[in-house]
N, C-alpha and C positions, 0 to 999 in steps of 0.2 A: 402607308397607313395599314398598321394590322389589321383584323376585320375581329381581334375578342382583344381581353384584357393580357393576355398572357402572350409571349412575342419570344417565349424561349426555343421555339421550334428554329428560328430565324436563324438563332447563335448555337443551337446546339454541338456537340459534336462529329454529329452526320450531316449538318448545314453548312452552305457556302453562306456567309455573312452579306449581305446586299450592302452596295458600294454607294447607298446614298440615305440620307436620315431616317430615321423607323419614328412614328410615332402611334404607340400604344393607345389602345379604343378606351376611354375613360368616359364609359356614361352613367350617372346618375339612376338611371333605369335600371341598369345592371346592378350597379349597389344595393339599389335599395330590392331587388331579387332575391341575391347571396344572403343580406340582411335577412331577410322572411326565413328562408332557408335552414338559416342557421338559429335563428329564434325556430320554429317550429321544430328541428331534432332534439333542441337544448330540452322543451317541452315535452316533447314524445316518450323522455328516458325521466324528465324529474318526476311526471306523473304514470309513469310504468306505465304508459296505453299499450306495450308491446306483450307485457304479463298479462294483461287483462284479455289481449286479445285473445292469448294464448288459454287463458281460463274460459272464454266463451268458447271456443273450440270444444272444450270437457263440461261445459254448463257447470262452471264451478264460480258460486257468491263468495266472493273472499275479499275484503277490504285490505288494503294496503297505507303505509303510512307513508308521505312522499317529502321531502325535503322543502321548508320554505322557501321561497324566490332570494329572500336577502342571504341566506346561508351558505348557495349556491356559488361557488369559486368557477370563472371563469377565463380561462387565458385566449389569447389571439394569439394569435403567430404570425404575425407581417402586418402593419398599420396603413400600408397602402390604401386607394379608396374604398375597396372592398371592404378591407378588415376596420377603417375607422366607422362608418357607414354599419358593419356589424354590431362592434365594440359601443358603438354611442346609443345603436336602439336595445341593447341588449341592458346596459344601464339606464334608460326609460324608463325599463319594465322593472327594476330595482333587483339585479343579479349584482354579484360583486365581479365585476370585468378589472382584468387589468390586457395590457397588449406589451407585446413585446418583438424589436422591429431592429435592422443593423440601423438605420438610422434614427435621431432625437424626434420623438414623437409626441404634441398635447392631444388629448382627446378629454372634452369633459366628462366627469366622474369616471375616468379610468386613468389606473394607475397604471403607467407605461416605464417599461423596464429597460436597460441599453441591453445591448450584448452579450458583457462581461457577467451580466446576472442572470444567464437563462437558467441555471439549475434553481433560484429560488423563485424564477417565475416558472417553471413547471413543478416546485413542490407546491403551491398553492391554487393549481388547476384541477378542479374534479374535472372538467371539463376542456379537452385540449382540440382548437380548433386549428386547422394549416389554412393558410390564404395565402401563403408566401409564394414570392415567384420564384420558380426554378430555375438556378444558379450552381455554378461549381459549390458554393458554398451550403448550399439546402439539399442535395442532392441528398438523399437516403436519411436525411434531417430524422424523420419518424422509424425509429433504431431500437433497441433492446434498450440501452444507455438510457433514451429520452422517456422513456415507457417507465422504468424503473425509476427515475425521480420523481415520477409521479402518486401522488397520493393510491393505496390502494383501492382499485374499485373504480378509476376513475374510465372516464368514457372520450375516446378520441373519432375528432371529424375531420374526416381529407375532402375538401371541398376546392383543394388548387391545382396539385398536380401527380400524377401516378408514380412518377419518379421520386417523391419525397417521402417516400412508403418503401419499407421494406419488412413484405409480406410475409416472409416467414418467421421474420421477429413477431409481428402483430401476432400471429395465428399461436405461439409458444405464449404471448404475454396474457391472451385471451384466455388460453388453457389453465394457464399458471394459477389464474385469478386475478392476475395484476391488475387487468382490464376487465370492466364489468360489459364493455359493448366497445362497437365501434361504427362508424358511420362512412361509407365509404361513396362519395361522388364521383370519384376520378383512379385510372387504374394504369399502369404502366403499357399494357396492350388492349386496346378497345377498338369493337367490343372486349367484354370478358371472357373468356376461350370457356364453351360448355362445360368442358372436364374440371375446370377452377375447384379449387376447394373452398374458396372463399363464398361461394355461388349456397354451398350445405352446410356453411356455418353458424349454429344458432344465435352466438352473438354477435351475429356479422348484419349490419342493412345496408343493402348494394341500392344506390339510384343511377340511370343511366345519365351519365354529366348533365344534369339539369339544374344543377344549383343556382347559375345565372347563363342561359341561353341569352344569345344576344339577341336584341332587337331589332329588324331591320329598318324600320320606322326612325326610333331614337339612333339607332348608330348611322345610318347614312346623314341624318343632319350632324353628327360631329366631324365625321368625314368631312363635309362641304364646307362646314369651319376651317378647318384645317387648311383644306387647297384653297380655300380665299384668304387668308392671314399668306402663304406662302405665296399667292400670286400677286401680294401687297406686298410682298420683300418682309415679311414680318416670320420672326421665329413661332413656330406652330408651339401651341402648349404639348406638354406630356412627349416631349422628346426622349429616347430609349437613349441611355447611356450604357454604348455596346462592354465596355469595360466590366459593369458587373455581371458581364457572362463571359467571362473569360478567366481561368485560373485552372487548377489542378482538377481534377475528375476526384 
């Protein structure tokens, strides 16, 4: 039983794979975390509270005009419970969510993309969120290539995994202009080494992986589920199928 949602450290390339079933921590608590999470950054940047802060700092009145909720283009990046669980409250609040996932995914009022279409589901993301698990095939996913399909100005959030981030592309797309911000939960080496330059970048917001902290309350009762469906001879839910961590780097 993993003890978080993520189980790539298991399969990685520096891991010995464990010789008996993995089943990944899938609690509702945690979703509905990530969810707040990721509602609350979408918010933080459509109503520029980062400008303003930055104008109370100089005692400067300046209004700004901020984008309506429904105008607002939003993409996911992995439909797993995290990302549906985002994707569904994000559409509540009446943003245009769509999600885009290797496997066929419904989510109501979100338009879900397969595979084959990632370039027109990142040209219609102002807002590009990662939740994906980390895989041979996501590894460095968050690229110059992916940045630049993107609408200009749009704003990117890594809330899954630090290896799906390639920082010096981010730090170039930021400068460029491509990128108007970026939100960053998760970071390839964590902590984040003082000297980072990500740490002095002004369109950079670093949180220390807090996006969904697991609970130990709610995740030991799915634990307990688990080892009593298994010691009923019953297959556990949310079994890891070691396959999709395995393939080319």
């Amino acid at each position: 039983c993993a003890m978080g949602a993520g189980v790539d450290y298991l399969f990685g390339p520096d891991a010995t794979p464990p010789n008996v079933p993995v089943v990944r921590l899938v609690d509702p608590a945690m979703s509905e975390r990530m969810a707040s999470y990721v509602l609350a950054i979408v918010l933080y940047h459509q109503r520029q509270l980062g400008r303003y802060r930055e104008q109370q700092r100089e005692r400067v009145w300046r209004q700004m005009m901020h984008s309506d909720t429904a105008d607002v283009r939003i993409g996911i990046m992995g439909l797993g419970p995290m990302g549906r669980a985002s994707a569904a409250l994000l559409a509540r609040v009446g943003y245009d969510v769509a999600g885009w996932s290797r496997r066929p995914r419904s989510v109501a009022g979100v338009r879900c993309f397969d595979p084959q279409d990632f370039d027109v589901f990142l040209g219609r993301s102002d807002f590009l969120v990662c939740l994906l698990p980390l895989t041979p095939a996501t590894r460095g996913i968050l690229n110059r290539t992916t940045f630049a399909a993107l609408p200009e100005g749009a704003v990117v959030i890594n809330a899954a995994r630090g290896d799906h981030l390639i920082e010096a592309d981010l730090i170039a797309a930021l400068d460029a202009g491509q990128l108007a911000g970026a939100v960053l939960d998760v970071f390839s080496v964590e902590p984040l080494p003082q000297d980072h330059p990500l740490w002095r970048h002004p369109k950079v917001l670093i949180t220390p992986h807090v996006a969904s902290l697991s609970n130990p309350t709610t995740g030991a009762a799915r634990i307990v589920a688990t080892l009593r469906a298994v010691q009923a001879g019953k297959q556990p839910a949310h079994l890891v199928d070691p396959a999709d961590y395995v393939g080319p780097a």
